[in-house]
C-alpha positions in Angstrom: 151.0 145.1 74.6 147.4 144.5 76.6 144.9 146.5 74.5 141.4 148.0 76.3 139.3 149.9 73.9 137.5 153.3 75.3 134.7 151.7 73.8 134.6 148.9 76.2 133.5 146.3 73.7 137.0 144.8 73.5 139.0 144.6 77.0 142.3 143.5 78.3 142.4 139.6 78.4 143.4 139.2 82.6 141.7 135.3 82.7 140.7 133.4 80.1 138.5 129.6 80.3 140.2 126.5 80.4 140.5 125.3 76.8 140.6 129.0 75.6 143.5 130.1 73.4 147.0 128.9 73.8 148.3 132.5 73.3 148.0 135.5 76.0 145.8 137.5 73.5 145.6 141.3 72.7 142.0 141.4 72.8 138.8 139.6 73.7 135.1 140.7 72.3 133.1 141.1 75.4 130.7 144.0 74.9 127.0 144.2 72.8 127.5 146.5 70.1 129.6 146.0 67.3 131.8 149.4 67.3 134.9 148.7 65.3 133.4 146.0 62.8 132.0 146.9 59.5 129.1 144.3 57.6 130.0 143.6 54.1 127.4 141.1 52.1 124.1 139.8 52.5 124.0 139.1 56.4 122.7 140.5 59.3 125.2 140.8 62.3 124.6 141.5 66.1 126.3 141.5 69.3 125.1 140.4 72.4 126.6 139.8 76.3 129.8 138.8 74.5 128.6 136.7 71.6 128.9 137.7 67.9 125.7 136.3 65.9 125.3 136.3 62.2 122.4 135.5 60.1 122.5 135.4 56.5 119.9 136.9 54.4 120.9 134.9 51.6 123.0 131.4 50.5 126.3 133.6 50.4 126.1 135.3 53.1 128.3 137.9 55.0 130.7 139.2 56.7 131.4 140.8 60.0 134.9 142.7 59.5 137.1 144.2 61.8 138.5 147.4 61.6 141.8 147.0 62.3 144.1 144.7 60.1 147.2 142.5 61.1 149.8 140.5 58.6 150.7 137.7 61.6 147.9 136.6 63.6 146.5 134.4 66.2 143.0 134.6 66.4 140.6 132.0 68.8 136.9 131.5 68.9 134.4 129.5 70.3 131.4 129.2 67.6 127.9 127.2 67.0 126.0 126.5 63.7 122.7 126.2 63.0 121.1 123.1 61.3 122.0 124.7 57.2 125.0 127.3 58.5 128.0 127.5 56.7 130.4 129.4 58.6 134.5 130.6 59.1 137.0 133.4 59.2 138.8 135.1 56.6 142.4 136.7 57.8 144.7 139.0 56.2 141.5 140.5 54.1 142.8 142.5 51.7 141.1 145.1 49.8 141.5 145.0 46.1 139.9 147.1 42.8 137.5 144.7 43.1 136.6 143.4 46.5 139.0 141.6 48.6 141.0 138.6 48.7 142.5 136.7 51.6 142.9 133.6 53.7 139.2 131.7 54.6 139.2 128.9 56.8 136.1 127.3 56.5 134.3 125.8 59.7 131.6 123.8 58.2 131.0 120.4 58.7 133.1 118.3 56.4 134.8 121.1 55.0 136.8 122.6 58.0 139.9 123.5 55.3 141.8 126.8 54.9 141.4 128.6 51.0 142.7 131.5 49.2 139.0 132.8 48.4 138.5 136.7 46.2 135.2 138.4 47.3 133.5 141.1 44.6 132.8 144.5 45.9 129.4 142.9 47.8 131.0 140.1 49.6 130.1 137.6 47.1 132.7 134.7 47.0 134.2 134.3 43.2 136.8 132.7 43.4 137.9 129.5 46.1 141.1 127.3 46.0 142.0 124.9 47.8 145.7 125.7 49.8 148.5 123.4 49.3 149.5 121.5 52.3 152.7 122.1 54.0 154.3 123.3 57.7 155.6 120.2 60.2 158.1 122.2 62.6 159.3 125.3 60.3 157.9 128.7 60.2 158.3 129.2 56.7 157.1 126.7 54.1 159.6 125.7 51.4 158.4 125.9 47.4 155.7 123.7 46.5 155.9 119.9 45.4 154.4 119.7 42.4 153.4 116.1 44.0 152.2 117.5 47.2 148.4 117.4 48.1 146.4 120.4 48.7 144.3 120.6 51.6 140.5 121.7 50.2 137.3 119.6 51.3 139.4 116.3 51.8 141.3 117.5 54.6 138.6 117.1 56.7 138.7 113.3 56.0 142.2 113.3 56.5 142.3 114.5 59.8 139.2 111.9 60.7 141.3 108.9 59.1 144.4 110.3 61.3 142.5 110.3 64.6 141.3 106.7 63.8 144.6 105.6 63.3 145.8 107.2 66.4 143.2 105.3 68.2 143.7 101.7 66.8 146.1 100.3 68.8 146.7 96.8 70.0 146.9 97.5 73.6 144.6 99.6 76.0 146.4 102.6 77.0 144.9 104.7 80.1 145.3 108.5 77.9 142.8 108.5 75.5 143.0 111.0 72.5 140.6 113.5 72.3 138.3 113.5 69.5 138.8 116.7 68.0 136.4 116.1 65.0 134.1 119.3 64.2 130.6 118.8 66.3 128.2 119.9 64.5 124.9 121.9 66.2 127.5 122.5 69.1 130.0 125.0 70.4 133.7 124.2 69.0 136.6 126.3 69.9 139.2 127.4 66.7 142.3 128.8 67.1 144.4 130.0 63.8 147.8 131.2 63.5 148.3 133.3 60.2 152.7 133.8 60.4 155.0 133.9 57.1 153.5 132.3 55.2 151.8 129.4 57.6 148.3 128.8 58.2 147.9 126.4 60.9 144.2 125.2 62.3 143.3 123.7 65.8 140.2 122.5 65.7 138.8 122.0 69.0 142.3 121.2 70.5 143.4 119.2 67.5 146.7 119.4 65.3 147.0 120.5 62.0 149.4 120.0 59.1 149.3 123.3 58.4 149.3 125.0 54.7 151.2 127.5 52.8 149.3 130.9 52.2 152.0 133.1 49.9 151.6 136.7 49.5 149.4 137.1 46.8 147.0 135.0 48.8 146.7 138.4 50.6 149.3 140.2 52.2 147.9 142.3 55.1 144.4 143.3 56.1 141.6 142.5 58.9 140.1 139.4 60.2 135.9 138.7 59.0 133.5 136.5 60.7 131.6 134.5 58.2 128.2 133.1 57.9 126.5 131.9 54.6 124.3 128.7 54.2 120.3 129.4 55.7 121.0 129.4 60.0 123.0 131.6 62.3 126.3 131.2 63.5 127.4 132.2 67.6 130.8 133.3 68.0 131.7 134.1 71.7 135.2 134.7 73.3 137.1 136.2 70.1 140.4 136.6 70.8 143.1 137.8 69.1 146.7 139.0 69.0 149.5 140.5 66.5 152.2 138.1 66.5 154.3 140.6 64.7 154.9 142.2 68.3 156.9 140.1 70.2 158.6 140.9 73.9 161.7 139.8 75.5 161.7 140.1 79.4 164.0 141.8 81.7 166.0 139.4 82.7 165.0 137.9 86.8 167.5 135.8 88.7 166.8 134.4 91.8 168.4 135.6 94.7 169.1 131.8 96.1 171.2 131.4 93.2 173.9 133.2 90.8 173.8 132.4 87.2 176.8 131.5 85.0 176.4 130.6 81.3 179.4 128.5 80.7 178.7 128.6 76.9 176.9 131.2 74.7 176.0 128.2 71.8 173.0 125.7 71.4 174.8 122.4 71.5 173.0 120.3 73.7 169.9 118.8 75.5 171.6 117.2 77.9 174.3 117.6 80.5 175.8 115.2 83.5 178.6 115.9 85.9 181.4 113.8 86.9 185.7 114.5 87.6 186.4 113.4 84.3 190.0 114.6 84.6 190.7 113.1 87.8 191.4 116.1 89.9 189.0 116.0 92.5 186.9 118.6 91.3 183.0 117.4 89.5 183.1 118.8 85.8 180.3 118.8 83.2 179.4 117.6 79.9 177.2 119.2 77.7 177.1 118.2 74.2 180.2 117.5 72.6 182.3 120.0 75.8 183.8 118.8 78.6 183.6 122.0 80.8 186.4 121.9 84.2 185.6 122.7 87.4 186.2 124.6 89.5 185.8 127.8 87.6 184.0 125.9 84.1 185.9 128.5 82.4 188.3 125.6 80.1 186.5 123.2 78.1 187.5 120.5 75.4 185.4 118.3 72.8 185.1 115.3 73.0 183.3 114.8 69.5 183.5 117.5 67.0 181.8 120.4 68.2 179.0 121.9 65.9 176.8 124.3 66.5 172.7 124.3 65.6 170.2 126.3 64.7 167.6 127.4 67.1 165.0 127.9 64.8 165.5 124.7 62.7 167.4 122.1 64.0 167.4 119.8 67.0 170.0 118.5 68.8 170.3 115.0 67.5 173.0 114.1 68.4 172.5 114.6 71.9 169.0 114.9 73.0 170.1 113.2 76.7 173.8 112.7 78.4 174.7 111.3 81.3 178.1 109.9 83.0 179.5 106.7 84.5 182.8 104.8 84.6 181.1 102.3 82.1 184.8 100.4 80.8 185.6 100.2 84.6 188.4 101.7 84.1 187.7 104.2 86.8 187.4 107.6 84.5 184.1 108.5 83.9 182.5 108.0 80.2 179.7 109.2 78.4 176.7 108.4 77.2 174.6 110.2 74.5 171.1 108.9 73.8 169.0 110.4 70.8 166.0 109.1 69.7 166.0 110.6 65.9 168.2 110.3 62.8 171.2 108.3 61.7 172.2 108.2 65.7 169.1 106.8 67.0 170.0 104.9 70.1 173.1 105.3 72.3 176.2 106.1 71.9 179.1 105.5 74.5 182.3 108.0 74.2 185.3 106.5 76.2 187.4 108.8 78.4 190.9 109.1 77.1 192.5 108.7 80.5 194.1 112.0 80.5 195.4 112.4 76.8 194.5 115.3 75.1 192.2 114.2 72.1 188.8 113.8 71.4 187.3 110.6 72.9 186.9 107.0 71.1 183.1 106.3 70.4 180.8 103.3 70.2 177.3 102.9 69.3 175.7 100.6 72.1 171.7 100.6 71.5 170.9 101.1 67.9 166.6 101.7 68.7 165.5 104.5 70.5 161.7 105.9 70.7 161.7 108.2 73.7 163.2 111.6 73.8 163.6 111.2 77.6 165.3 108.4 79.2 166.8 107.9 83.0 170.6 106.5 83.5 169.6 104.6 87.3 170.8 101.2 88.8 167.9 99.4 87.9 168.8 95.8 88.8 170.8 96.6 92.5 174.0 95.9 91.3 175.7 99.3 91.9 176.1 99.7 88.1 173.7 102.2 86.1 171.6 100.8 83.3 170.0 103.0 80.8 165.9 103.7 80.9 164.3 104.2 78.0 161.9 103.0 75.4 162.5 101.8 71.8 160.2 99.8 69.0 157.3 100.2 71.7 158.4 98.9 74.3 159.8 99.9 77.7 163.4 98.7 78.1 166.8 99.5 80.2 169.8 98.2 78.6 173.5 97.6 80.1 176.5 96.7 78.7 178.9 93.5 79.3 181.5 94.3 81.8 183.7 92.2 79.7 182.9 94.2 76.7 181.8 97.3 77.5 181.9 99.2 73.9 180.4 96.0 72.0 176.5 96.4 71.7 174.6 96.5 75.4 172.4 93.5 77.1 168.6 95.2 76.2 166.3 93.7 78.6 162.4 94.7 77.3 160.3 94.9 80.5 156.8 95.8 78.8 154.7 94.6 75.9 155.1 96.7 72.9 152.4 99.2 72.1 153.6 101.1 76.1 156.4 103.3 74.6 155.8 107.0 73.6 158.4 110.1 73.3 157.7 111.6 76.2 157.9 111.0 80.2 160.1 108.3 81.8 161.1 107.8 85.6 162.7 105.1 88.0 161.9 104.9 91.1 160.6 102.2 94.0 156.7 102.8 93.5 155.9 99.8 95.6 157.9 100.3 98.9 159.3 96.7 98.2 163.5 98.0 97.4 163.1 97.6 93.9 163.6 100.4 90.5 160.4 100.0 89.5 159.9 102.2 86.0 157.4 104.5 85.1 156.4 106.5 81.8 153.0 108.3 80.7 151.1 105.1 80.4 151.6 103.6 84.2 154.2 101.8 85.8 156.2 98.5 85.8 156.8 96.8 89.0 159.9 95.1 88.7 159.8 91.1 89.9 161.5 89.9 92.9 163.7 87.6 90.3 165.1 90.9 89.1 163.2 90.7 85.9 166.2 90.6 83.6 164.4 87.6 81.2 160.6 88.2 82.0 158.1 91.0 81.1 157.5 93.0 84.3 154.3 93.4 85.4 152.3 96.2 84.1 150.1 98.9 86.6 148.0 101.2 84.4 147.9 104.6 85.1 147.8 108.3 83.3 150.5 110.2 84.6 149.7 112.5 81.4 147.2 114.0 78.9 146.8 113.4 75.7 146.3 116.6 73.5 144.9 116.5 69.4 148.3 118.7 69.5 151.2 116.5 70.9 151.6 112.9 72.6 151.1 112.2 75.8 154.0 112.7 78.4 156.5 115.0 80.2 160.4 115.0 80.6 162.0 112.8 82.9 159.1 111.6 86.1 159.5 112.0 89.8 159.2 109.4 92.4 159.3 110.5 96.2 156.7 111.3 99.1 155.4 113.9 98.5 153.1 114.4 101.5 155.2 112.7 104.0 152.6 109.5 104.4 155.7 107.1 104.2 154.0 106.5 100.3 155.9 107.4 97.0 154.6 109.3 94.7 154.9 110.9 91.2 155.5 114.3 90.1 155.6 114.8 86.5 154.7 116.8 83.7 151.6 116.2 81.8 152.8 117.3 78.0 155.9 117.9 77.2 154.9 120.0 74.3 151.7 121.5 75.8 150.3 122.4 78.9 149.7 120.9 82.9 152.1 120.0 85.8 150.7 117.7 88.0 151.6 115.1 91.1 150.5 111.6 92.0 149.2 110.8 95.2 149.7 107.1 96.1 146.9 105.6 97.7 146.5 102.1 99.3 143.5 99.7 99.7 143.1 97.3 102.5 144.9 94.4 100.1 147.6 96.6 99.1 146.3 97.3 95.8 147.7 101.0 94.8 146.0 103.7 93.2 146.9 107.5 92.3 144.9 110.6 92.6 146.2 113.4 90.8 146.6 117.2 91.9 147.1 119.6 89.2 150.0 121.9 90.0 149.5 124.0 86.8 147.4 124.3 83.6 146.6 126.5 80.8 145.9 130.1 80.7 142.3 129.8 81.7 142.6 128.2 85.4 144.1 128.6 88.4 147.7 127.7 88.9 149.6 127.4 91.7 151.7 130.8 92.7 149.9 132.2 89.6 152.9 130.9 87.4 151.9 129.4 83.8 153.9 128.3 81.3 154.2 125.1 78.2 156.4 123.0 77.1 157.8 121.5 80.5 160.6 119.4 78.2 163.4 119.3 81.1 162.8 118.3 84.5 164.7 117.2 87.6 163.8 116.2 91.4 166.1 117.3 94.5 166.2 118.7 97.5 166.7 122.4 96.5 166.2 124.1 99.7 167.9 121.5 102.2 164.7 120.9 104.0 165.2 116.8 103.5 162.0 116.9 100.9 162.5 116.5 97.5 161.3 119.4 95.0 160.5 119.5 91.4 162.4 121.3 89.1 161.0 122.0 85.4 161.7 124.6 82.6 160.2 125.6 79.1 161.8 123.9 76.1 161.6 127.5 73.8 160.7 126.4 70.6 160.3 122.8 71.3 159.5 121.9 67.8 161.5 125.0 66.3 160.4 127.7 65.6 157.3 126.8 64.2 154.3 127.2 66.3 152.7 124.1 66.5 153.2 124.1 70.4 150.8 126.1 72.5 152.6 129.6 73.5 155.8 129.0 71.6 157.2 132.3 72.2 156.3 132.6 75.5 159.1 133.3 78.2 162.1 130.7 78.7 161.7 129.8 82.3 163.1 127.7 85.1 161.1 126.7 88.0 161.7 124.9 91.1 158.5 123.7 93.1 159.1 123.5 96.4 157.1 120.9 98.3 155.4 122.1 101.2 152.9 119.2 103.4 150.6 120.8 104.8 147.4 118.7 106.1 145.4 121.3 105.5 145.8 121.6 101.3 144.1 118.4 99.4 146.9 115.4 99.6 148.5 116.7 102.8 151.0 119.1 100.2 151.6 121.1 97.2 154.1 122.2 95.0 154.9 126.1 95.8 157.1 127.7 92.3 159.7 130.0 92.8 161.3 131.0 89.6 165.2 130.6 89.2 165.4 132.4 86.1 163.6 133.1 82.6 165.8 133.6 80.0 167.3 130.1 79.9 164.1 127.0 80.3 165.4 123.7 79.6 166.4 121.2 77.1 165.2 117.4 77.5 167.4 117.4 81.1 168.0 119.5 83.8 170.5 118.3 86.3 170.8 119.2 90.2 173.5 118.7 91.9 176.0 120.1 94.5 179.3 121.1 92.2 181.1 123.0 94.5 180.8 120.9 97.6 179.1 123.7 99.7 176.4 122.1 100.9 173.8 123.9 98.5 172.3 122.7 95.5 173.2 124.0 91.8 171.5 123.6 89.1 172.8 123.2 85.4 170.3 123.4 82.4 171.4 122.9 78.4 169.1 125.5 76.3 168.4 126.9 72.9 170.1 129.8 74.7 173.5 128.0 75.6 174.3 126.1 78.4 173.7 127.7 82.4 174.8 127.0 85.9 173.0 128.7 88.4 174.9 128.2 91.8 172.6 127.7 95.0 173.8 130.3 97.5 173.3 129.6 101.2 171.4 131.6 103.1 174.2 133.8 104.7 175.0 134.8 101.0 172.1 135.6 99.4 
């Protein structure tokens, strides 16, 4: 729920700036008093035009407390020391007989760390201890290890020696990092998320391991503003919301399609068609079901079938699928890739032919980096190969007609040190008839020999942005012409686990040499997106020609709870949805087009894949999308049926 206070010191957030807080908050501080805060300690607060000052009046310091308290929290702040500041925020503040107790995050320069800390009745600090370190992708933090670090002043030098690493690589990549380090004498932005028993800090964009805050840390109470040291600390754009109060939409279908959820369990990733029982009619795989067409009503495994948990486990098993008659038998088979786990790599399930058992399997590729991958014919023989990266490097892989189950032919196309999780595409680039593959870092134009035995050559270029959050990269990357200039281009998600949809404009210089300028679709919450639509975690994507206008269109969804239900990922609990952008040239709008969104629905996103293609025969698209949520067809209707 938006909250305005009569007051007016703390309104509605409608807009926020870019780089403001990855939550849609409850409140913002925008006003020049400071009704609703109570001063405890030695510090003298004010409020002016939107920005909370505190100077302390001695080494301590004080606090600026709100008057309202929260148990789950996400708070963000934009703040600047003084030369001798010491500054933070203190959450879940709980009063006690003799002062308060509670969560402190200190934002001070080499000591940006989160501590249990116990004020006396003045706001003197008596007691500080370090937290013990602990989150990844769970929401609540298992016992201790009585070997595990604590966070304290070292985590500061942690994350430093982390971002260092990050940044010492053997090749030149064209996404840079960003520094997220603590500037000192400048304005930094903050955001904390207090939930169970998680603390989790992003410093200026940056990640954080997180640490464990139990209950007698403090249990419930306001949010304080800090400053101590001997200069003032600015706080500006305070924002804040109770996480405890969570929303589930009303349910929005679009009226160009009709839904049908063909399962009700989380299985999948993945999902491919193909007439796998040789009647005529395209069925689909999604996980470990084969699901018959026409009515997708009948479905059989073809692995055992076991169901995960949303809110802990990923789909490893299956994180892409995809179909092809790879014995040459002429029934279809199946491919799983995963890039985690025991069943890293691919693994190929045989079709039975008919009988009615679950299906022979083979593990073909026994490396895989990427969470996306394509399934194209890369090398024009009218045979797929699989796309994908592994041991960093780019690769595509195919198997031995001969021996189709026995371990695939891997042909590496880049150096190593190109590969990361996220973002992978196929396409011609070049306008010379050849696959040419893409992924965040550039593409790789694919030699006239076919480039079976010999590197390909490598074309820098960020089709992504790096966050101190996530890696680079989307889901799986567009190639097509956008604008109509007789040029490909590339439409892609920037972060699969953050924010920004973006496409590629292909450009050409007098000597052929190509370049790309982007055009950002979509963002964050603090700029202007196309169709006012915003929303993270693009995971699943697809390119087709939705609306039979003989362009190409974008189709992308949310991944809810990409890394479980943890967090870490900007907006986790935000709505599920499924987009199609429909691409519109126009000469008028920069690059001769843009991408227009018209949702499809929003209680269903995507997985790592979203597949488009005509089941029925009718002559309009459908869409099929493998979710946390189960596993949903959305049927294109044609115009005389909607």
């Amino acid at each position: 729920m938006l909250l305005t206070l009569a007051v007016g010191l703390l309104v509605g957030v409608a807009a926020l700036q870019a780089s403001g807080p990855s939550f849609r908050p409850d409140t913002r501080f925008e006003g020049s008093t400071l009704a609703g805060w109570h001063v405890v300690g030695a510090a003298e607060w004010r409020a002016q035009q939107g920005e909370i000052i505190g100077t302390p009046k001695e080494p301590g310091g004080g606090w600026l407390v709100l008057d309202r308290s929260y148990q789950d929290v996400a708070l963000y702040a934009t703040f600047r020391c003084s030369a001798g500041c010491r500054a933070g925020v203190l959450l879940r503040a709980e009063k006690t007989a003799t002062g308060m107790k509670g969560i402190y995050v200190s934002l001070t320069d080499e000591d940006e760390a989160p501590y249990a800390v116990t004020l006396d009745t003045d706001g003197r600090e008596v007691q500080r201890e370090p937290l013990r370190r602990g989150g990844g992708s769970v929401r609540i933090a298992p016992p201790p290890d009585p070997d595990a670090e604590t966070d304290g002043a070292g985590a500061a030098a942690r994350r430093r020696a982390a971002q260092a690493r990050r940044r010492d690589t053997a090749v030149t990549l064209p996404v840079e990092p960003p520094d997220t380090s603590l500037r000192p004498g400048e304005w930094n932005g903050v955001e904390i998320i207090v939930d169970a028993n998680l603390v989790r800090v992003f410093l200026n964009g940056g990640g954080s391991p997180g640490s464990v805050a139990e209950e007698e840390v403090g249990r419930y109470g306001p949010v304080a503003l800090h400053v101590g040291g001997s200069g003032e600390v600015r706080f500006k754009e305070v924002a804040y919301k109770d996480l405890a109060l969570r929303q589930r939409p009303a349910e929005e279908v679009s009226n160009r399609f009709r839904l049908q959820r063909v399962s009700d369990f989380y299985y999948s990733w993945g999902v491919a068609a193909k007439d796998f029982n040789q009647d005529g009619v395209l069925d689909l795989v999604s996980g470990p079901h084969v699901y018959f067409g026409p009515d997708y009503t009948e479905y059989r495994e073809i692995y055992p079938a076991l169901t995960k948990n949303p809110s802990s486990e990923y789909t490893s098993d299956v994180w892409m699928q995809f179909a092809a008659d790879v014995t040459g038998d002429g029934w279809p088979d199946v491919i799983n890739a995963s890039f985690s786990g025991d069943n890293a790599g691919a693994t190929l399930y045989v079709n039975p032919k008919g009988e009615t058992r679950r299906w022979d399997s083979y593990r073909v590729t026994t490396a895989q980096q990427t969470e996306i991958a394509v399934l194209v014919d890369v090398d024009g023989d009218d045979e797929p190969e699989l796309v994908y990266g592994a041991e960093g490097s780019m690769r595509y892989a195919e198997p031995d007609p001969a021996k189709p189950t026995e371990p695939w032919i891997v042909h590496t196309i880049s150096e190593t040190g190109y590969a990361t999780a996220h973002g992978v595409g196929a396409g011609d680039v070049n306008g010379d008839g050849r696959v040419d593959i893409l992924n965040a870092y550039g593409w790789w134009e694919q030699p006239a020999s076919g480039g079976a035995k010999e590197l390909w050559t490598y074309h820098p270029q960020a089709f992504a942005r790096a966050s101190g959050r996530t890696s680079a990269g989307g889901s799986v990357m567009a190639v097509y012409d956008v604008n109509g200039d007789g040029l490909n281009d590339v439409v892609t998600s920037l972060s699969a686990h953050g924010w920004g949809l973006a496409w590629f404009e292909q450009k050409r210089e007098a000597d052929d040499a190509i370049s790309f300028v982007q055009h950002m679709v979509m963002d964050d919450f603090g700029t202007e997106n196309a169709g006012d639509v915003t929303f993270s975690q693009l995971h699943g994507s697809a390119h087709a020609d939705v609306d039979g206008d003989g362009i190409e269109d974008f189709i992308v969804g949310k991944r809810y709870w990409a890394h479980l239900d943890s967090r870490t990922d900007p907006d986790s609990y935000g709505d599920p949805v499924l987009y199609w952008y429909r691409t519109v040239r126009s000469p008028k709008t920069p690059g001769g087009a843009e991408l227009v969104p018209e949702l499809i629905h929003n209680r269903s996103g995507a997985g790592s894949h979203v597949l488009a293609i005509d089941l029925d025969k009718d002559g309009a698209m459908d869409i099929t999308t493998p979710t946390r949520f189960g596993t949903f067809i959305f049927w294109g209707q044609s115009a005389s049926t909607r």
